[in-house]
C-alpha positions as a printed Julia matrix, in Angstrom:
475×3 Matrix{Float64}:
 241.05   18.1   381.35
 243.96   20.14  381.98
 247.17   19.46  380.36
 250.57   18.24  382.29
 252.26   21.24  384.26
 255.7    21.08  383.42
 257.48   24.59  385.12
 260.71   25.88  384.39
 263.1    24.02  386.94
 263.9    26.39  390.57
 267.15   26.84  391.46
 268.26   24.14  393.92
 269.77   26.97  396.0
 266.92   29.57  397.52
 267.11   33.53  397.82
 268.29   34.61  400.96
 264.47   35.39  402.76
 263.6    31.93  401.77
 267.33   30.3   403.03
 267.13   32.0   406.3
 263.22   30.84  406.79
 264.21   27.46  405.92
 267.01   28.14  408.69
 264.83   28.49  411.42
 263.31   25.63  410.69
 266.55   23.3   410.74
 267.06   25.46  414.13
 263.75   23.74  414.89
 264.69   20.21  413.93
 267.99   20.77  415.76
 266.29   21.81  419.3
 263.46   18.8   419.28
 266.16   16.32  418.85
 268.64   18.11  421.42
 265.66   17.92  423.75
 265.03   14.14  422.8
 268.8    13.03  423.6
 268.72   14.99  427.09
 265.13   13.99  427.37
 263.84   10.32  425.81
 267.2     9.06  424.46
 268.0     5.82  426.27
 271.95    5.08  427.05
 274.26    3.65  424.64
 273.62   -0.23  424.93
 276.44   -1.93  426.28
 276.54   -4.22  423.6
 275.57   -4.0   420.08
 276.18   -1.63  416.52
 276.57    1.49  418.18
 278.84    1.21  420.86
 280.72   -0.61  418.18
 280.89    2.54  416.04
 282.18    4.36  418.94
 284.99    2.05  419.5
 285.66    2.01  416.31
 286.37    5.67  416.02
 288.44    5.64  419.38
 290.59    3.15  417.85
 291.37    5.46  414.43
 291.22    8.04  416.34
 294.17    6.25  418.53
 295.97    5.57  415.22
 295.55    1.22  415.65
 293.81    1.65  412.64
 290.03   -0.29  411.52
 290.01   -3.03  413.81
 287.46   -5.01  415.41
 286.22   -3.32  418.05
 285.09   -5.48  420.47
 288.27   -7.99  420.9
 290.65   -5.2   420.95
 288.06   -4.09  424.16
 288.46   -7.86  425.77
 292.23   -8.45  425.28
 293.57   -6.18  423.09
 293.97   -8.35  420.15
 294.12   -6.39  416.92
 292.15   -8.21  414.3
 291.33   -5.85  410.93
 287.86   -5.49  410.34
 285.05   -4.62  407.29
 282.26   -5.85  409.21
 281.18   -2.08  409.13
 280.71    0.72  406.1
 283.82    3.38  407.19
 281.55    6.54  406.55
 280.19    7.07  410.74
 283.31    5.61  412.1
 285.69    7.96  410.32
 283.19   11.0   411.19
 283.48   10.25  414.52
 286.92    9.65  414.53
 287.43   13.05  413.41
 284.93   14.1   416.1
 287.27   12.64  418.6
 290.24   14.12  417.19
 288.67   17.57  417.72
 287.82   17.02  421.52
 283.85   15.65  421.04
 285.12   11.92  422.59
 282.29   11.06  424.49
 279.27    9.33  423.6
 276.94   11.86  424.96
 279.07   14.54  422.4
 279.19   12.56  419.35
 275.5    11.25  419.6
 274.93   15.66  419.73
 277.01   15.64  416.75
 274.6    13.25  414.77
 271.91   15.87  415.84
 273.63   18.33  413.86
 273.68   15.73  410.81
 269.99   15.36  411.47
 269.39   19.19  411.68
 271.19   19.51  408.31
 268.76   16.91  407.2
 265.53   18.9   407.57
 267.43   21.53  405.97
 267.96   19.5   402.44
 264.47   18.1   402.74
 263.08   21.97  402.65
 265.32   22.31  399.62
 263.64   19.54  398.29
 260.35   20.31  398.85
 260.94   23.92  397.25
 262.52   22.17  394.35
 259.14   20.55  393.44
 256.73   22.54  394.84
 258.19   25.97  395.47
 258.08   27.6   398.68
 255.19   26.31  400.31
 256.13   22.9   400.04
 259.74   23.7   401.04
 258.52   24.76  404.17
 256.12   22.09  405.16
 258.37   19.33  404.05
 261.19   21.27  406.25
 258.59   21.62  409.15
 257.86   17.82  409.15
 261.33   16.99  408.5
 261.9    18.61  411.9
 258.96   17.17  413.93
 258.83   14.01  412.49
 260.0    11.3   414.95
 261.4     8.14  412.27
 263.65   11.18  411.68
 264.45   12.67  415.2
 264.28    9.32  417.1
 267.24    7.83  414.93
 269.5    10.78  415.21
 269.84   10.72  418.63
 271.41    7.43  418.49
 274.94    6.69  417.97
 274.04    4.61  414.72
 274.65    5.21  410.85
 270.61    6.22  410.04
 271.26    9.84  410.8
 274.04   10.13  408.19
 271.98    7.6   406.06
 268.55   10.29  405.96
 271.35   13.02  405.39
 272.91   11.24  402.43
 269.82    9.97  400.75
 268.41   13.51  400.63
 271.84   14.69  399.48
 271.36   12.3   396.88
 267.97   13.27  395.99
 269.5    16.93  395.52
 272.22   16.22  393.4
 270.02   14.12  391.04
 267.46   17.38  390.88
 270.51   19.75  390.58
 271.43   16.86  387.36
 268.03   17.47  386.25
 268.27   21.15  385.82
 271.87   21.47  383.9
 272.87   17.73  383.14
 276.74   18.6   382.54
 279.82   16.21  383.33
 280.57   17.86  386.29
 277.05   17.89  387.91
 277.25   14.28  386.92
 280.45   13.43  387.76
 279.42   15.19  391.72
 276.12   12.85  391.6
 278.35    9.94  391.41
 280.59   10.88  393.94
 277.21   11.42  396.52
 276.38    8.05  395.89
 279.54    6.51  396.11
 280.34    8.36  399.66
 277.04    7.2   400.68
 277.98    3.64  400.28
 280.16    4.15  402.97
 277.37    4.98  405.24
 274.48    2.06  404.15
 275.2    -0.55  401.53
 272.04    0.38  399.84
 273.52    3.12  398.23
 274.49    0.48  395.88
 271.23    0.39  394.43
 269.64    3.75  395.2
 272.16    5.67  393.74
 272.47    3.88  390.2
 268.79    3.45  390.15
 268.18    6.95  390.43
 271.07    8.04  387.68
 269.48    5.57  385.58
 265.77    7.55  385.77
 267.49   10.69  385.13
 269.65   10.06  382.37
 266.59    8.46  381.03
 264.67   11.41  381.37
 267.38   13.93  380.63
 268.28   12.36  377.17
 266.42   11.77  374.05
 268.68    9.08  372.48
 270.47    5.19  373.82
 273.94    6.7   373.06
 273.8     9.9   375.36
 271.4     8.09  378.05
 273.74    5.17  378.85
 276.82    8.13  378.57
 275.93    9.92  381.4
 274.92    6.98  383.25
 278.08    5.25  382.99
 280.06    8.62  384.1
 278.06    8.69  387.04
 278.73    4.88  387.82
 281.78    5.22  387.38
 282.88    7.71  389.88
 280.79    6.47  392.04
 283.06    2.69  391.87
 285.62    5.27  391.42
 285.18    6.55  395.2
 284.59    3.13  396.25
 288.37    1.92  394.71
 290.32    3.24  397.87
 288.18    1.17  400.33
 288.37   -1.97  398.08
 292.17   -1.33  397.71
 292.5    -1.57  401.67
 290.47   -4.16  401.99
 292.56   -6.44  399.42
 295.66   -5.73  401.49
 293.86   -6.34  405.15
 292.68   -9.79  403.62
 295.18  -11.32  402.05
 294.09  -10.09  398.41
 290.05  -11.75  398.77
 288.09   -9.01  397.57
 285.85   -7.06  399.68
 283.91   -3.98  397.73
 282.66   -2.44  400.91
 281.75   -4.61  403.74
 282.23   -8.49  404.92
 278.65   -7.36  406.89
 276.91   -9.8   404.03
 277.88  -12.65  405.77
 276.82  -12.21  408.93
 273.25  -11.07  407.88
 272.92  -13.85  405.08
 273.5   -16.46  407.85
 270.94  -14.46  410.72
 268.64  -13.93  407.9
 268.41  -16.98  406.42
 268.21  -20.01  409.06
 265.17  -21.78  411.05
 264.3   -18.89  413.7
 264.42  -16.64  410.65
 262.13  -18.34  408.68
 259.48  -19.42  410.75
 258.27  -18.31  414.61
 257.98  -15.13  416.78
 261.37  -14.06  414.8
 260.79  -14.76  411.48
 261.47  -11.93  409.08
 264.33  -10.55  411.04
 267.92  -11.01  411.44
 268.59  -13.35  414.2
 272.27  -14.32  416.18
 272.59  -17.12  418.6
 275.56  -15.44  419.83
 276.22  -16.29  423.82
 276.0   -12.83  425.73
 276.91  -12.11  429.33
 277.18  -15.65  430.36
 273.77  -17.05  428.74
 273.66  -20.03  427.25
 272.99  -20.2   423.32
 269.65  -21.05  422.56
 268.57  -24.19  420.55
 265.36  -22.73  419.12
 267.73  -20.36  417.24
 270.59  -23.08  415.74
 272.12  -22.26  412.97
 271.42  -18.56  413.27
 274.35  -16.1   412.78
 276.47  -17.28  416.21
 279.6   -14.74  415.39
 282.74  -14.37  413.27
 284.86  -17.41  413.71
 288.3   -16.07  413.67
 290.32  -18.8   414.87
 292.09  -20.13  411.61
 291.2   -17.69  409.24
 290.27  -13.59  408.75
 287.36  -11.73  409.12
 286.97  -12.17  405.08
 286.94  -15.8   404.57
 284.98  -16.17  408.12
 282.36  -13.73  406.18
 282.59  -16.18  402.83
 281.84  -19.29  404.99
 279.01  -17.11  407.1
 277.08  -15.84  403.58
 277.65  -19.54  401.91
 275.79  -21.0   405.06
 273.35  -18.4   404.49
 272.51  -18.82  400.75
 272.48  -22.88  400.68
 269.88  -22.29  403.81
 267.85  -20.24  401.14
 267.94  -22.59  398.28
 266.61  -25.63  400.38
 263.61  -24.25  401.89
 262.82  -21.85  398.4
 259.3   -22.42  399.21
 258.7   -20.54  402.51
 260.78  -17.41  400.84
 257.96  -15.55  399.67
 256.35  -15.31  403.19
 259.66  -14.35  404.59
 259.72  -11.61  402.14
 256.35  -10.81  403.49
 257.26  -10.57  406.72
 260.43   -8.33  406.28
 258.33   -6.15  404.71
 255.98   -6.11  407.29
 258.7    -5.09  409.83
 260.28   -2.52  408.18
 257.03   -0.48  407.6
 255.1    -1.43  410.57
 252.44   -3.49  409.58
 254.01   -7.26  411.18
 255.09   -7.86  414.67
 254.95   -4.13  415.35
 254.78   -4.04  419.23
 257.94   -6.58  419.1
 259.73   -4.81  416.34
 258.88   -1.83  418.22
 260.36   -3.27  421.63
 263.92   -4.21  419.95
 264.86   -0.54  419.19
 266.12   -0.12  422.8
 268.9    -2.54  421.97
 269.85   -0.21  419.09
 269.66    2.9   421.41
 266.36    4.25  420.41
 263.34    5.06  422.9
 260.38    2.5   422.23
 258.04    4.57  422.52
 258.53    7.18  419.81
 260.01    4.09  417.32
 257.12    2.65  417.22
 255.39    6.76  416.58
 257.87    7.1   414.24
 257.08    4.14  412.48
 252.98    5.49  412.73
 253.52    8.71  411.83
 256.23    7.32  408.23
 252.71    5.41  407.81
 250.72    8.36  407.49
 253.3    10.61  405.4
 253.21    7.68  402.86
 249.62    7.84  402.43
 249.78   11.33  402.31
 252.28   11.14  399.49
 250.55    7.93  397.49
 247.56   10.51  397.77
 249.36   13.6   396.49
 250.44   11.72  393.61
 246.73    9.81  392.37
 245.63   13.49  393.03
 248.58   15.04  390.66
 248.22   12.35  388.28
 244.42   13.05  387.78
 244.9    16.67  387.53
 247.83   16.21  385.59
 249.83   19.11  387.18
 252.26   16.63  388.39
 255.75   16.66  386.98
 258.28   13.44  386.48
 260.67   14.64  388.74
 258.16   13.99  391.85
 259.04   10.22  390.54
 262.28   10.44  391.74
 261.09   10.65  395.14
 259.73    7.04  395.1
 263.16    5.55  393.86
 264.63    5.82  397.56
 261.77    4.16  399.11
 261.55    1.61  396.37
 265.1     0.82  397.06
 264.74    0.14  400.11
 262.0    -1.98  399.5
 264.36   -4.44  397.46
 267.03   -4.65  400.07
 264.91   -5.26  402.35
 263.3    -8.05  400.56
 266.82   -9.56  400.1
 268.02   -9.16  403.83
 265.79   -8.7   406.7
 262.94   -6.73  408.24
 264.28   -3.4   410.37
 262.5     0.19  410.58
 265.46    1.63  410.84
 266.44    0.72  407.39
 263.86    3.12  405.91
 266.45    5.69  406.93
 267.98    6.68  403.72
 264.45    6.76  402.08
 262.56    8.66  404.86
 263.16   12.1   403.47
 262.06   11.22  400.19
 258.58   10.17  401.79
 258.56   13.42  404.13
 258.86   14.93  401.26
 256.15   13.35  399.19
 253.95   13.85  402.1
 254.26   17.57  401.69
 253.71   17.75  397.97
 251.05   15.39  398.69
 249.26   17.68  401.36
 249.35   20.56  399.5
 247.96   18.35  395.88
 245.1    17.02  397.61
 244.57   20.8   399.89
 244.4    22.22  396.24
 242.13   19.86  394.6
 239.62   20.11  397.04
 239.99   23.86  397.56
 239.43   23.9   393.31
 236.74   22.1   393.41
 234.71   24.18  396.51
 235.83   27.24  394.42
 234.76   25.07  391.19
 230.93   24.67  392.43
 231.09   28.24  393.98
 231.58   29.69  390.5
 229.03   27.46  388.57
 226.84   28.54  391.29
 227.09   32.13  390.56
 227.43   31.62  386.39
 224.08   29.9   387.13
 222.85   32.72  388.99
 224.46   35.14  386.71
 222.7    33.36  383.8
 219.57   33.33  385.15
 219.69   37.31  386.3
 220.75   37.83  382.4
 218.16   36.04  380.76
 215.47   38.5   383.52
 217.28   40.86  382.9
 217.0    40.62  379.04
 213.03   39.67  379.07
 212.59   43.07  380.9
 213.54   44.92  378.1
 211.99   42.76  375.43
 208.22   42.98  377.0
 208.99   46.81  377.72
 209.98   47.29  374.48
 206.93   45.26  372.8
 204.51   46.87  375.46
């Protein structure tokens, strides 16, 4: 048995042949999904998260400030708003400011973000596995549609995959010099990336807490570093909160009033039982329809008329919770069914169907949700095969935190694929490591029964070879 490979840690940034090979390949990533908005991507829905990001940069960019977008649309009523995480709404904003207004030139925009993605993931990759694996975790980064198919829509997942790689890279570049400052940047990663996905919440202190584990031999030191890193990261978040305080009359709002609304659609009758259950449902009355009985009690909008967005939320997530607590015992199925969504393997041709009301093509969801499948075997692969051979190293861990994450909120709120944005480049790049583990291992082991085969032969020739001698020399 071999002992546990434990190289001397690569520099997170590359030499320059390696950068600009890695550069094609984000070139790569950055045509296929140019090609796939003029191509596959469907319109903006008229209706729905991401025109509501877009109006909600057109009104900052306009200087009226974070509002909700939709009323202001109807009748021009300014109502303040923290329904939504500020981090795509401000990017776009400034995307407006410099002339890219248009849907068409903002979703291109995201394509960049995405580009930039496949670029980290390669950095990854080399991190772990030098440059090999750098390049095939780049090259599926680029190709892989749960990656391409979400950044041609004009929704937070493409800044999410960027941002959870980022964050994946700043814990790795922790790992090799664990200083303040290196700490102190980790922290601010995860904070910003709060702004994009509340899960950030959890990803990013679960991963300082592995590394400062990991990168410290006593309590004193461990729980140190972790609390620097926590700490800018609230530290980031205090600006937000402060705004929020003053927008709602001093009710405090951390980062988004968005729990409400999916504790009540996540947590009611259609929810928990029937062709829906496991997602987020709203019995919300669109383009004349009539609400729908079967789905009562579902999230049915913000009700603004005596009181603000904040204590609307309150009411919304209370609702939600006491829903929970009286029908305890069909939560683990629930659970089970979220789960199911999010990674495929429940309701998949329906789950597959709603991603044209978040602006995604059908088709390649549901390929991107076959082909994340197949990476993650790859990768649960890779690692039994590392942990056999033990040449695998406890930084490869950290690239199961992200999906694990996700795996938690998603137990807590509802069943979507696109939530397995943030994690998806972790998984690409477990794939890769994995491909090239379980490549090696078998390659070994043909070139492991190739060489007994010739010791044998070898050791058969010798022992001729030495009888020749012997009954020469007795002859």
């Amino acid at each position: 048995m071999t002992a546990e490979v434990q190289p001397a840690p690569r520099r997170i940034i590359p030499p320059a042949r390696t950068a600009a090979l890695l550069g094609l390949l984000v070139l790569v990533g950055f045509v296929i999904r140019i090609d796939a908005l003029r191509n596959s991507a469907p319109d903006v829905p008229v209706l729905g998260d991401a025109r509501a990001y877009h109006l909600l940069a057109e009104n900052l960019a306009d200087g009226r400030g974070y509002i909700r977008p939709y009323e202001f649309a109807a009748d021009g009523t300014e109502i303040k708003t923290a329904e939504y995480p500020p981090a795509l709404p401000v990017v776009l904003a400034a995307a407006t400011k410099a002339g890219a207004s248009s849907e068409t030139s903002q979703r291109l925009l995201l394509c960049g973000v995405g580009a930039l993605t496949v670029g980290l993931v390669g950095l990854i990759g080399r991190r772990l596995g030098g440059d090999s694996a750098g390049y095939l975790a780049a090259l599926l980064a680029a190709i892989h549609p749960g990656l391409w198919n979400s950044d041609v829509s004009l929704m937070a997942e493409p800044l999410a995959s960027f941002t959870g790689a980022a964050l994946v890279v700043a814990a790795l570049w922790v790992v090799n010099r664990p200083d303040r400052w290196r700490w102190a940047a980790f922290g601010a990663v995860a904070g910003l990336g709060c702004f994009v996905r509340s899960e950030f919440l959890l990803m990013g202190p679960a991963l300082m807490a592995v590394v400062a584990w990991k990168t410290a031999e006593a309590w004193r030191p461990r729980l140190g570093r972790l609390a620097l890193g926590v700490g800018v990261l609230v530290a980031v978040l205090v600006p937000w909160t402060v705004r929020n305080l003053v927008a709602f009359d001093g009710q405090l709002v951390p980062l988004s009033n968005n729990s409400g609304s999916v504790a009540q659609g996540a947590n009611c009758g259609a929810a928990y039982s029937g062709p829906f259950k496991g997602l987020w449902v709203t019995n919300v009355s669109l383009d004349g329809n009539d609400a729908d009985q079967s789905r009562a009690g579902c999230f049915a909008g913000f009700d603004l008329t005596d009181d603000d967005e904040a204590q609307a939320a309150a009411r919304l997530r209370a609702d939600g919770i006491g829903y929970l607590t009286d029908h305890k015992g069909q939560v683990p199925g629930v659970v089970a069914a979220r789960l199911g969504r999010t990674f495929g393997l429940y309701q998949f041709e329906q789950q597959r169907n709603f991603a044209g009301a978040e602006g995604r093509n059908v088709l390649w969801d549901g390929r991107g949700t076959r082909s994340f499948q197949l990476l993650a075997l790859v990768g649960i692969a890779g690692l039994v095969v590392s942990s056999v051979r033990r040449t695998r190293t406890w930084e490869r861990w950290l690239l199961v935190v992200p999906p694990a994450a996700v795996v938690v909120i998603v137990a807590f709120t509802y069943g979507n694929p696109r939530f397995r944005a943030a994690a998806e480049p972790a998984v690409v790049v477990l794939a890769a490591l994995g491909a090239l583990d379980v490549v090696g291992a078998v390659v070994g082991r043909s070139a492991g029964v190739a060489g007994a085969g010739a010791a044998e032969v070898d050791g058969i020739e010798g022992a001729e070879g030495g009888l020749v001698p012997l009954v020469e020399e007795d002859g």
